[in-house]
C-alpha positions in Angstrom: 0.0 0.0 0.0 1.4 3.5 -0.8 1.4 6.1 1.7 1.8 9.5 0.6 4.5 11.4 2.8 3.2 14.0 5.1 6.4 15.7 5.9 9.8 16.3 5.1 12.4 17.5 8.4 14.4 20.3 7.1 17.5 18.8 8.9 16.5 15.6 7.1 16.7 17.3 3.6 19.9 19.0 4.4 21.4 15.5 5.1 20.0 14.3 2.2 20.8 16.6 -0.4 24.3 16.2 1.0 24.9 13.0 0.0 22.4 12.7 -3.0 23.7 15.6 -4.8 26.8 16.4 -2.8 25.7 19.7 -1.4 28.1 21.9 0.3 31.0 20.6 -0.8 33.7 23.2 -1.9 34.4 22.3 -5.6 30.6 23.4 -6.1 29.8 20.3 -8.0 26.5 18.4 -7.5 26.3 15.0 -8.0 22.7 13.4 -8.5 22.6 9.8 -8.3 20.5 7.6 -10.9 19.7 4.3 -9.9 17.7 0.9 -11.5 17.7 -2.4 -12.3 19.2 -3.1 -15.8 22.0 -4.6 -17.3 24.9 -2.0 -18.6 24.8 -3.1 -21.7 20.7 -2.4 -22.3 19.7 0.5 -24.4 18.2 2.3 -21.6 21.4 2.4 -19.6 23.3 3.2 -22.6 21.1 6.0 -23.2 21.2 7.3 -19.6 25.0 6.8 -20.1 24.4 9.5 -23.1 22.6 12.0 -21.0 24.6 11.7 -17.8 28.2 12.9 -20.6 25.6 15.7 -21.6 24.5 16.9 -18.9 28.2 17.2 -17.5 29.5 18.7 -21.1 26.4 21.4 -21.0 27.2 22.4 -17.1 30.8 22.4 -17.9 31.1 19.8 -14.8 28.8 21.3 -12.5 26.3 18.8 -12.6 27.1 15.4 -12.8 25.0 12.0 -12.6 26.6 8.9 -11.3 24.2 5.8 -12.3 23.6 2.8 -10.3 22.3 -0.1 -12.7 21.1 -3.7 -12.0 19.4 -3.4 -8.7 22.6 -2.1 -6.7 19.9 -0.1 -4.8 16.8 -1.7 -4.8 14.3 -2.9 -7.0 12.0 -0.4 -9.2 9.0 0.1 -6.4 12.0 0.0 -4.0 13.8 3.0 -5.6 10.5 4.9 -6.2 10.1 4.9 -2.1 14.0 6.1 -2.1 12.7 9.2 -4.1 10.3 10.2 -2.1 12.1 10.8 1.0 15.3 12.1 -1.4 17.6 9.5 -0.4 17.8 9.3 -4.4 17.7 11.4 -7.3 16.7 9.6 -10.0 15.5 5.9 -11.5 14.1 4.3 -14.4 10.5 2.4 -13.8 8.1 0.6 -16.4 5.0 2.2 -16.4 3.2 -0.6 -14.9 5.2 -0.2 -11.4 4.5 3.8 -12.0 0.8 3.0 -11.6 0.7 2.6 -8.2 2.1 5.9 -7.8 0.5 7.9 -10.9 -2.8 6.0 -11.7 -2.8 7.3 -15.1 0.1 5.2 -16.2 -2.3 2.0 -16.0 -3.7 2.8 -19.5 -0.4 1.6 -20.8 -0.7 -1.6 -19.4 -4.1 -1.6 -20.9 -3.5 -4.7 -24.4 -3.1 -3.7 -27.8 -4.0 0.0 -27.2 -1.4 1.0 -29.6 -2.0 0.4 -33.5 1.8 0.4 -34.1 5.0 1.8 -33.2 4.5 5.7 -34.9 1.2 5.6 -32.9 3.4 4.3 -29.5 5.3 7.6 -30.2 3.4 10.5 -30.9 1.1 9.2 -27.9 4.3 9.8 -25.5 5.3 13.1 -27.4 2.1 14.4 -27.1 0.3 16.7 -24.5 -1.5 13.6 -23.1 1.9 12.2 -22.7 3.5 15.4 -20.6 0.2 15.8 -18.9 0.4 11.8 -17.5 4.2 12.1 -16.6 3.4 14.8 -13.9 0.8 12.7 -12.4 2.9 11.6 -9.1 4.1 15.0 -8.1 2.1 14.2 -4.9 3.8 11.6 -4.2 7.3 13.6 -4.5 8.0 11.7 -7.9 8.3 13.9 -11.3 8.5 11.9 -14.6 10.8 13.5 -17.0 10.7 11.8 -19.7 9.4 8.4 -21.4 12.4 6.1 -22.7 11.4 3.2 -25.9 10.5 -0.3 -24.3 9.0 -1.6 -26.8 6.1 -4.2 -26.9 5.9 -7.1 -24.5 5.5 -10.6 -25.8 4.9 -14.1 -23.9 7.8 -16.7 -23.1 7.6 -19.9 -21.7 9.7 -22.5 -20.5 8.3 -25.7 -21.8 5.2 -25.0 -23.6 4.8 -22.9 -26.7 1.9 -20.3 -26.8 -0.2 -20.3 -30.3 -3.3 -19.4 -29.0 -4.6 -17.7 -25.6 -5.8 -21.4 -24.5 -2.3 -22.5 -24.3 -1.8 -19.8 -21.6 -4.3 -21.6 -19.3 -3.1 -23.2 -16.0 0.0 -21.6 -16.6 1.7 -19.6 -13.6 3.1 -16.4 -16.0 4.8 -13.6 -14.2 4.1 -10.1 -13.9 5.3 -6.6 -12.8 3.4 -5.5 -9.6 0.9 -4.0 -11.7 -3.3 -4.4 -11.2 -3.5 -4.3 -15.4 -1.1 -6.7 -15.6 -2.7 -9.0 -13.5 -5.9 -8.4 -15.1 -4.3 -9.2 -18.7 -2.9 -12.5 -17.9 -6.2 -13.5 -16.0 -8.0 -12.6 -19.5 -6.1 -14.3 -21.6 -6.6 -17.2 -18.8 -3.4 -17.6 -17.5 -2.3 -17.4 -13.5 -0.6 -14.1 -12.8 2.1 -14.2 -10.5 4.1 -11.2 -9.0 7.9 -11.8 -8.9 10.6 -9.5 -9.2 13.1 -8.7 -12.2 15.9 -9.4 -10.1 14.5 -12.7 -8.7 13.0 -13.6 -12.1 15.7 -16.0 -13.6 15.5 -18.1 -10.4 11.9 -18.5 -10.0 11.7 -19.6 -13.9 14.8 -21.8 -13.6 13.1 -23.7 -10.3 9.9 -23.8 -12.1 8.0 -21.2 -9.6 6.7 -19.8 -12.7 5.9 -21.5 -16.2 6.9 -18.6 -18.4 6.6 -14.4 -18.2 6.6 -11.6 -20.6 8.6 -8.5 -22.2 10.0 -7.3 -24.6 13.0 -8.7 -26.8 15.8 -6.7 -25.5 15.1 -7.5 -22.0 14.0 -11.5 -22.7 17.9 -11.5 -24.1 19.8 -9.3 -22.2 18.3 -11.1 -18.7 19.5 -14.3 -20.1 15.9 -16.0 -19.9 16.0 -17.3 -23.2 18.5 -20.1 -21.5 15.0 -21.5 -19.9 12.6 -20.3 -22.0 12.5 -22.2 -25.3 9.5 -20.2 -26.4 8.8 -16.6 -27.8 5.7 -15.8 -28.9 5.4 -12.6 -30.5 1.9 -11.3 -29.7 3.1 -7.7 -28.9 0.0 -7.5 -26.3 1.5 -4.2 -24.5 3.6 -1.2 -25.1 4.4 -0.3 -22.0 7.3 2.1 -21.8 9.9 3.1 -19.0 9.8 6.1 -17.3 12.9 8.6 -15.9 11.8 9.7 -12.7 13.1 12.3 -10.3 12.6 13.1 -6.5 10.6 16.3 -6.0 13.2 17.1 -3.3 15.8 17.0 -5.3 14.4 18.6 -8.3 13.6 21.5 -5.9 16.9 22.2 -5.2 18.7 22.7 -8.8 18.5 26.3 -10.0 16.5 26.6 -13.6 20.4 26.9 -15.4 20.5 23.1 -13.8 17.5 22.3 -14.8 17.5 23.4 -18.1 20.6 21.6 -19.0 19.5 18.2 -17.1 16.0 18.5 -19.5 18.1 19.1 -22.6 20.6 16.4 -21.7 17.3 13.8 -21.2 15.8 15.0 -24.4 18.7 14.4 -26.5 19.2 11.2 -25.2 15.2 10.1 -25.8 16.0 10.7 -29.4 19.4 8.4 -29.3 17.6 5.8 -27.1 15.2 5.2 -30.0 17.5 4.6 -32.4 19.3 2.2 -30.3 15.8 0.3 -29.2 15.2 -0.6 -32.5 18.3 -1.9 -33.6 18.7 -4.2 -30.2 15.3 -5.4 -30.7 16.4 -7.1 -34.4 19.8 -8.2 -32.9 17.9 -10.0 -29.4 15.6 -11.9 -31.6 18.5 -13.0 -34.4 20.5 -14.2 -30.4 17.8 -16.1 -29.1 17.0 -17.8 -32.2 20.7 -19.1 -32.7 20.3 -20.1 -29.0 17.5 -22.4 -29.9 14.8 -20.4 -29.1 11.5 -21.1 -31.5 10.3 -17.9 -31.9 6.0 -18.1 -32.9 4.2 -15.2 -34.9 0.5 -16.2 -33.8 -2.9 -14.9 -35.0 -3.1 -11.6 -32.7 -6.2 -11.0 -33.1 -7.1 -14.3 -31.2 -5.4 -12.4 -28.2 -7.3 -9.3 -28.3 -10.4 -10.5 -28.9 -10.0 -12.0 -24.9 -9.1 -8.9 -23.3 -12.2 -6.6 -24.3 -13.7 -7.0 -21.4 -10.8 -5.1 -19.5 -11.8 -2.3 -21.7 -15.8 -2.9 -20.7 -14.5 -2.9 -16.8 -13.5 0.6 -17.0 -16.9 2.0 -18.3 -18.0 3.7 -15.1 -14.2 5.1 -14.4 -14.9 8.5 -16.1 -10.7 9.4 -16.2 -9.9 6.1 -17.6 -12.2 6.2 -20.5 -10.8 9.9 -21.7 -7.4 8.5 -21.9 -8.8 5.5 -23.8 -10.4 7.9 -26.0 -7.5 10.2 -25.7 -5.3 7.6 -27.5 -7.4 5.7 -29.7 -7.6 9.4 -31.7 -4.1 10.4 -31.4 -2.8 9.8 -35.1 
């Protein structure tokens, strides 16, 4: 359960700030640190790799982010909770653990909202876009920008997925995410929170059957060593978030902050040229690893989730994002 924070001790903050962003320290540099939970070698990180040189070229030093990747500080809803006291400045979270903070975000997790990739994008770039990413300013969390991940896809270890009836009986895991859940029930699979961190454990001792995400991640996390089976059914685009603390935000003058957006901006634009090109080269990997990778009928698959859509016809904010994005072109 979330709690929103009442208050912040000043003394708190100043202790804080000191060792987030390295306050009062006499070569006048601040130092914001980044943390999440994937591998170095993952477009994200290489693109927050981009923006952390940019910010430092653009402040002439000033400003520096040091990044923290695969789970060195926590998991994703871990280092959201670090944010909002200010013990950290900045992470990188899928949109469906950014729900629970910014209730908005759950339209993303919402299957096969998206009629292709251009559609994915000028959704984000748009006003809607902006207008969701400042949703969880209560909560001390401010999005800054929306980073490519994709569209999620099933894998399994031992069975292959054609249709949504292969899914049933299997134990599938998900993101701590209510749409998630209610997407695998659908499709009549068993939805089962685990970690990303704990993931390739609880697949390799058989806790769960199979999960789902997107090709980069499916390679990079090394699951295609026990899954055997990649079905392509693209059911969500769900895309990861760069969010900051409130507290520290507060703190940077608007010369920091104007070279910290411009750095994040420029490295959007980089990370999705790099997402599409790893995306090609995960699926070419897993498929000389052995991996049997199925195009099915998609159409099988959304005809079983409608009734998510039907569920939300009393929830008057959900419905205007639907709408919202369904007339986006």
């Amino acid at each position: 359960m979330i709690y929103k924070l009442k208050t912040i001790e000043k003394t708190m903050v100043c202790i804080i700030l000191t060792l987030v962003m390295g306050c009062g320290q006499k070569s006048n540099v601040k130092t914001i640190k980044l943390a999440h939970g994937l591998d170095v070698s993952h477009p994200v990180h290489v693109a927050m790799e981009f923006m952390a040189d940019r910010v430092e070229e653009k402040s002439k030093g000033t400003l520096k982010i040091d990044i923290y990747p695969s789970q060195q500080l926590g998991t994703e809803r871990e280092c959201l909770e670090l944010l909002q006291i200010g013990s950290l400045g900045m992470t990188k979270v899928s949109t469906g653990v950014l729900e629970n903070f910014a209730p908005g975000m759950k339209v993303f997790g919402l299957p096969f909202l998206f009629r292709d990739r251009e559609h994915y994008y000028n959704v984000l770039d748009s006003d809607l876009g902006q207008e969701l990413l400042g949703e969880g300013k209560k909560y001390w969390l401010k999005g800054i920008a929306y980073y490519d991940a994709g569209s999620r896809s099933f894998y399994t270890i031992n069975k292959p997925i054609h249709t949504p009836e292969d899914l049933k009986g299997l134990k599938i895991r998900v993101q701590e995410s209510a749409s998630s859940i209610d997407m695998v029930k659908a499709l009549g699979g068993s939805p089962t929170p685990v970690s990303w961190g704990e993931l390739y454990t609880a697949l390799q001792q058989g806790i769960v059957d199979g999960a789902e995400n997107n090709p980069p991640s499916f390679y990079l996390s090394h699951h295609y060593e026990v899954c055997k089976y990649y079905t392509i059914d693209e059911h969500t685009y769900l895309p990861d978030v760069l969010v900051m603390s409130t507290v520290v935000w507060d703190q940077l003058s608007e010369e920091e902050r104007k070279w910290l957006q411009d750095g994040v901006e420029e490295s959007v634009k980089y990370q999705r040229t790099l997402w599409q090109k790893a995306e090609k080269d995960a699926i070419e990997a897993v498929k000389a690893d052995g991996v049997e990778v199925i195009y099915p009928d998609k159409q099988l698959f959304s005809s079983k989730v409608e009734e998510m859509y039907d569920s939300y016809g009393s929830e008057a904010r959900m419905n205007s994002l639907i709408q919202k994005i369904k007339n986006t072109k």
